[in-house]
Each structure stands twice: as structure tokens, then as C-alpha cells.
C-alpha positions as a Markdown table, in Angstrom:
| # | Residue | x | y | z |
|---|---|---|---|---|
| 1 | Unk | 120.8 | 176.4 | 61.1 |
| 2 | Unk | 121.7 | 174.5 | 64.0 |
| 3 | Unk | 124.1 | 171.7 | 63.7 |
| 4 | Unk | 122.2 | 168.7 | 65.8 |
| 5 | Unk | 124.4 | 167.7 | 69.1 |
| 6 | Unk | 125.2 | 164.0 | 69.2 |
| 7 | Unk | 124.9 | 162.5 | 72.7 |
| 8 | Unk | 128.6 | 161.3 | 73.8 |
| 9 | Unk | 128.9 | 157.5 | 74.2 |
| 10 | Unk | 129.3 | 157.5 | 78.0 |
| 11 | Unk | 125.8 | 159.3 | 78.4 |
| 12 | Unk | 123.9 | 157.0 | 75.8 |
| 13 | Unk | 120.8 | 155.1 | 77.8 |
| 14 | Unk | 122.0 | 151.9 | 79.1 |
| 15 | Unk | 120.6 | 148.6 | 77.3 |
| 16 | Unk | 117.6 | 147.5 | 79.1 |
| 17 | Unk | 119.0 | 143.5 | 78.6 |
| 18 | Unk | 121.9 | 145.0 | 80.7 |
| 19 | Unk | 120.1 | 146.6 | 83.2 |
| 20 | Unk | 117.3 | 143.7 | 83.0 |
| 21 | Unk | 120.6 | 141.5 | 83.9 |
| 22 | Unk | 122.8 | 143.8 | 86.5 |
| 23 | Unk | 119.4 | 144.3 | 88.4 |
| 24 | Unk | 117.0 | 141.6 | 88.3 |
| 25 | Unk | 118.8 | 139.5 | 91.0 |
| 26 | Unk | 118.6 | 142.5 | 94.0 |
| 27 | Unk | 115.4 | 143.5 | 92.7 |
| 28 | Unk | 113.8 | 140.1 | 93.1 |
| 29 | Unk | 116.0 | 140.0 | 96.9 |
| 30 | Unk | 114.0 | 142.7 | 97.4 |
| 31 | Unk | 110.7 | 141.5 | 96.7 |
| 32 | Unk | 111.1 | 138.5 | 98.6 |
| 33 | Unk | 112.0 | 140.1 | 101.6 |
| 34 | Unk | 108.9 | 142.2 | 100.9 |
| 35 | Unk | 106.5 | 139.3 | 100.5 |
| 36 | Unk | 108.2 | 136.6 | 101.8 |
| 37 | Unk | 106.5 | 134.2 | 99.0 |
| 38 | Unk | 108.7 | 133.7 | 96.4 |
| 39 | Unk | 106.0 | 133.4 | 93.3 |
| 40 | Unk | 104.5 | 136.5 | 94.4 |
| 41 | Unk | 108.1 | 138.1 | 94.2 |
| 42 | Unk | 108.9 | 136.6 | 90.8 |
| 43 | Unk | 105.7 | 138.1 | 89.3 |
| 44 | Unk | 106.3 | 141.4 | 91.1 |
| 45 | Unk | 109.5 | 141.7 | 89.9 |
| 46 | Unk | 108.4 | 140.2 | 86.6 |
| 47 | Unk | 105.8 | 142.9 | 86.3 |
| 48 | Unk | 108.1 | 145.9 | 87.2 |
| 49 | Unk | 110.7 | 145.0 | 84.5 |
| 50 | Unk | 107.8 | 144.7 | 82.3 |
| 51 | Unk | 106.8 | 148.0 | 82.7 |
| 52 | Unk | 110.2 | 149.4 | 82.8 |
| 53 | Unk | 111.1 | 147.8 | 79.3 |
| 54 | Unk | 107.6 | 149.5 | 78.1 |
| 55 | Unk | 109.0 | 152.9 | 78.9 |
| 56 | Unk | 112.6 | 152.5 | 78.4 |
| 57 | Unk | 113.1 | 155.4 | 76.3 |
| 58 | Unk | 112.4 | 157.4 | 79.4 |
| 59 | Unk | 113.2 | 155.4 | 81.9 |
| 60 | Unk | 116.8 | 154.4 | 81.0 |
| 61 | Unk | 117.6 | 158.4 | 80.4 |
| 62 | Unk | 117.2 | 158.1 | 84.3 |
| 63 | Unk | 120.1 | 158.3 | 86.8 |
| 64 | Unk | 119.1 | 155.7 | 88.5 |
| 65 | Unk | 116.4 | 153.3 | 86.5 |
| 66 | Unk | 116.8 | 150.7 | 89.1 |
| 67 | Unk | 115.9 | 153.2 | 91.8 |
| 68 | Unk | 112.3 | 153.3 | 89.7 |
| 69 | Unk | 112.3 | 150.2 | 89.6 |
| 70 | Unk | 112.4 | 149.6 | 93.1 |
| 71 | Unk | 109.6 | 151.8 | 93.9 |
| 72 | Unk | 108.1 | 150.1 | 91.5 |
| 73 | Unk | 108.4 | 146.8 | 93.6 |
| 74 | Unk | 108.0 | 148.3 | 96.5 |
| 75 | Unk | 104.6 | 150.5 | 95.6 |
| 76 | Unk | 103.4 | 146.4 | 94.3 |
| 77 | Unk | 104.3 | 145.0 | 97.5 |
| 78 | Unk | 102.5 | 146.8 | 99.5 |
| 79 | Unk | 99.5 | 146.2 | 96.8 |
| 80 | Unk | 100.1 | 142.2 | 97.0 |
| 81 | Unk | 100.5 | 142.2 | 100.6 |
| 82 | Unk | 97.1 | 144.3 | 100.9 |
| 83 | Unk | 95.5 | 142.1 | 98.5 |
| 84 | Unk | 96.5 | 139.0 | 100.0 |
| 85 | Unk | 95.4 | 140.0 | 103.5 |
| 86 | Unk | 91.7 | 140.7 | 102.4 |
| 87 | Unk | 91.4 | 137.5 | 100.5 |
| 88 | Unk | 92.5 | 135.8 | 103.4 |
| 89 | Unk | 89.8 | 137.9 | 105.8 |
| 90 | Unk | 87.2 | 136.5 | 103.4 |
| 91 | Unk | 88.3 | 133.2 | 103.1 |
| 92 | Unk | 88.3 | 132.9 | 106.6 |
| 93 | Unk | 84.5 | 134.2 | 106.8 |
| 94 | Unk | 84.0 | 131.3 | 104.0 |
| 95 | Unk | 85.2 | 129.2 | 106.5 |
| 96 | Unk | 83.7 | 130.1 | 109.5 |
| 97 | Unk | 80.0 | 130.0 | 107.9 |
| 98 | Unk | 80.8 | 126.6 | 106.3 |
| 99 | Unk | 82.6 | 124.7 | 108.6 |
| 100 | Unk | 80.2 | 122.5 | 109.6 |
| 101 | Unk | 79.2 | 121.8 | 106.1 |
| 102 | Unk | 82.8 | 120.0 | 106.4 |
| 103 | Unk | 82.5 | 116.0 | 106.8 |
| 104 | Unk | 84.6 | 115.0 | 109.9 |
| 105 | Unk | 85.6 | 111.4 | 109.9 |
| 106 | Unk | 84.4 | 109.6 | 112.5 |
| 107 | Unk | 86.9 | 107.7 | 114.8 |
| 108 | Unk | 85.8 | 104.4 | 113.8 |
| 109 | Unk | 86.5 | 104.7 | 109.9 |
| 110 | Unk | 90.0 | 105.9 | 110.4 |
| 111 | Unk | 91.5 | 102.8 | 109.8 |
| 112 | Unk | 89.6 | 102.6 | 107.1 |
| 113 | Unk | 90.6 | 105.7 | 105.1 |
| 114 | Unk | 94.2 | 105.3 | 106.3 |
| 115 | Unk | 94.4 | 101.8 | 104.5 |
| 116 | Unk | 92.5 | 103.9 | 101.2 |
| 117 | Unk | 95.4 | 106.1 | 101.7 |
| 118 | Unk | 97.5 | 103.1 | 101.1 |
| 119 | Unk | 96.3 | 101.8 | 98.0 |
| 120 | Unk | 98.3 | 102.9 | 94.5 |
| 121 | Unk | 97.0 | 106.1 | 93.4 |
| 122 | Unk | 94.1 | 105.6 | 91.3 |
| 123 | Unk | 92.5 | 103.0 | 93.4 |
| 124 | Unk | 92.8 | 105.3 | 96.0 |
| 125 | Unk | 90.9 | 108.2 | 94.1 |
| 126 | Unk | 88.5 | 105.9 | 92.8 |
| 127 | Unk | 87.8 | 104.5 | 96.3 |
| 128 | Unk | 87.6 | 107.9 | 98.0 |
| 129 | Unk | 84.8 | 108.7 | 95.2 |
| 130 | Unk | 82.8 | 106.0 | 95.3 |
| 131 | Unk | 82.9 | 105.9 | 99.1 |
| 132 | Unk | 82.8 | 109.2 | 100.5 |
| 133 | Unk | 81.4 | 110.9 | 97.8 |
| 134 | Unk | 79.2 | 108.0 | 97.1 |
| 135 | Unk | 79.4 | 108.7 | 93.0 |
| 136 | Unk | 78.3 | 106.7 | 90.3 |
| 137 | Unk | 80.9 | 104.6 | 88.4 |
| 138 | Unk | 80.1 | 107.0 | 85.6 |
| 139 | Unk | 80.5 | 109.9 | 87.6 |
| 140 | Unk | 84.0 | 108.4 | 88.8 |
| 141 | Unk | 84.7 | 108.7 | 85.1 |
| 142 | Unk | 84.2 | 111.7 | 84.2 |
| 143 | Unk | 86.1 | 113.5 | 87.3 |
| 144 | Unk | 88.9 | 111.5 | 86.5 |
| 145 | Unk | 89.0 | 111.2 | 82.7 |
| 146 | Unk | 88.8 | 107.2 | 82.4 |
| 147 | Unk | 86.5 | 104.7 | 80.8 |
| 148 | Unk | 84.0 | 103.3 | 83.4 |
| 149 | Unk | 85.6 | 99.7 | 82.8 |
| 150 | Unk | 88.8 | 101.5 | 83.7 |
| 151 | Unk | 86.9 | 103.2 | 87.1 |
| 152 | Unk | 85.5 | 99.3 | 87.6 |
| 153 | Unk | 89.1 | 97.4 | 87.5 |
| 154 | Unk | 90.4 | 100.4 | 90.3 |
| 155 | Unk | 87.6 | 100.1 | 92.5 |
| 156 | Unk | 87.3 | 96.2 | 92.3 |
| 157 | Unk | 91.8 | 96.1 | 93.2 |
| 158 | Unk | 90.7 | 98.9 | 95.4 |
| 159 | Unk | 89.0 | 96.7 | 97.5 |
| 160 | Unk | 90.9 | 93.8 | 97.7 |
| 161 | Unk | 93.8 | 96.0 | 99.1 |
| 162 | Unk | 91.4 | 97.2 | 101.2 |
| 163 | Unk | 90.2 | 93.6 | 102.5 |
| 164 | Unk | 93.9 | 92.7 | 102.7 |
| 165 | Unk | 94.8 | 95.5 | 104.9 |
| 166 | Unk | 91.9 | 95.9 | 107.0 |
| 167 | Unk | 91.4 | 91.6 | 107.5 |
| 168 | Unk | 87.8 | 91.8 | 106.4 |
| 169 | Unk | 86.8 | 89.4 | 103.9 |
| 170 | Unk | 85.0 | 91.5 | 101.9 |
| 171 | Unk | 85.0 | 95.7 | 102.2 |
| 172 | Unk | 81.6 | 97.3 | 101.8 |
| 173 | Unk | 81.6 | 100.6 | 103.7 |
């Protein structure tokens, strides 16, 4: 019979809540200076711990876990970065074919939308809706979760700011 060998204490895997908190700091220096976006390296990082902690039994028997997980970060960056470069290619041919569907404001209504942008918040949404959408009150209401009275009070403030600011008696654009 063999007497079963007990693993000294010096050569015990490491805690992963240590490791998690000796490494994550460098790691996630490291994945920002991958990505440069700092969400992106959170969830990389994020990620890599994850899986890390999944396989701790093998991967804290390693030398070097944090060297793993750094390829791990690394092998994901390249991933993101690769990822995020062909969504962008396509977003840009979304663009192209679609730009003219884009409404341009005209020079002469510039004043105009710059005194909307004035207005307090909701009179400002409301106004945009109703005028450059050119929605229904009770379309106003549904997009922004309100009672149609509610949408009614905004628009009629909204254009009394607007007839304030702009010196017209009464707006109807």
C-alpha cells in the first residue's frame, strides 16, 4: 500500500480571490492598452477571469496563471478589435447607402431648432416630435411614456418659449 503524499503548503494552488486581486489591476492595464476603450477592456478582462475561475483547479496548478491569463486577454483583443473593425466597415456601407435618406436642416430653420434646443427637456422632445417628425399627440405619448394631456401641456409651453425666443407671435412651423 502506498501511503498518499500530501502536497507541502508552499506548493498548494494559490486562491483564485488572491490571484483575482494581485492580477486584475495589470491585467485590465493591459487590456486597455490593447483596445483603448475602457468597457471593452473591463469585459475582456471580466471574461478571462471568468474563465480562469471555471478551470481553477488546473489553472492555478500553473506556474504562472496570470501568464494564461494574459494570453487570454490578449487572444480576446485581437477578437474585439477584429470584431469591432468589421462592424464598423458595415456601418459605414449603412451609411453611405442611406445618407441621403438623412434630413438636413435647412439654413432658414436653424434658429428655429436652436431655440427648441433651448426649451426644458420635455418640451423640447415633444416639440422635436411633433415638428420634425410630424407625430400625432398620441404618438408623442407613446414614444415618451406620458398621457396625451401630459404631451398637450409640453407642446402648448413648448411653443410659447418658442414664440418668446424666436419674437413671433405665434409658432406654427
Amino acid at each position: 500500500m502506498h501511503e498518499r503524499e500530501e502536497v507541502p503548503a508552499e506548493a498548494a494552488p494559490e486562491a483564485f480571490d488572491s490571484f483575482f486581486l494581485r492580477e486584475h489591476d495589470t491585467v485590465l492595464g493591459l487590456a486597455l492598452a490593447l483596445t483603448g476603450d475602457r468597457g471593452i477592456a473591463e469585459d475582456i478582462v471580466q471574461d478571462a477571469f471568468l474563465e480562469a475561475f471555471r478551470r481553477w483547479d488546473r489553472i492555478g496548478a500553473y506556474d504562472q496563471p496570470g501568464a494564461w491569463v494574459r494570453r487570454v486577454v490578449v487572444n480576446m483583443s485581437v477578437s474585439s478589435f477584429r470584431r469591432h473593425r468589421s462592424e464598423l466597415r458595415m456601418l459605414r456601407l449603412l451609411v453611405a447607402r442611406h445618407r441621403s435618406a438623412v434630413t438636413e436642416l435647412s439654413a432658414s430653420t436653424v434658429a428655429f431648432w436652436d431655440a427648441v434646443r433651448m426649451l426644458p427637456k420635455r418640451q423640447a422632445q415633444v416639440a422635436a416630435l411633433f415638428y420634425l417628425e410630424d407625430l400625432a399627440i398620441a404618438d408623442i405619448a407613446r414614444i415618451l411614456e406620458m398621457a396625451e394631456g401630459t404631451v398637450k401641456k409640453h407642446l402648448h409651453d413648448g411653443r410659447k418659449g418658442l414664440a418668446l425666443a424666436l419674437g413671433d407671435d405665434e409658432v406654427d412651423r
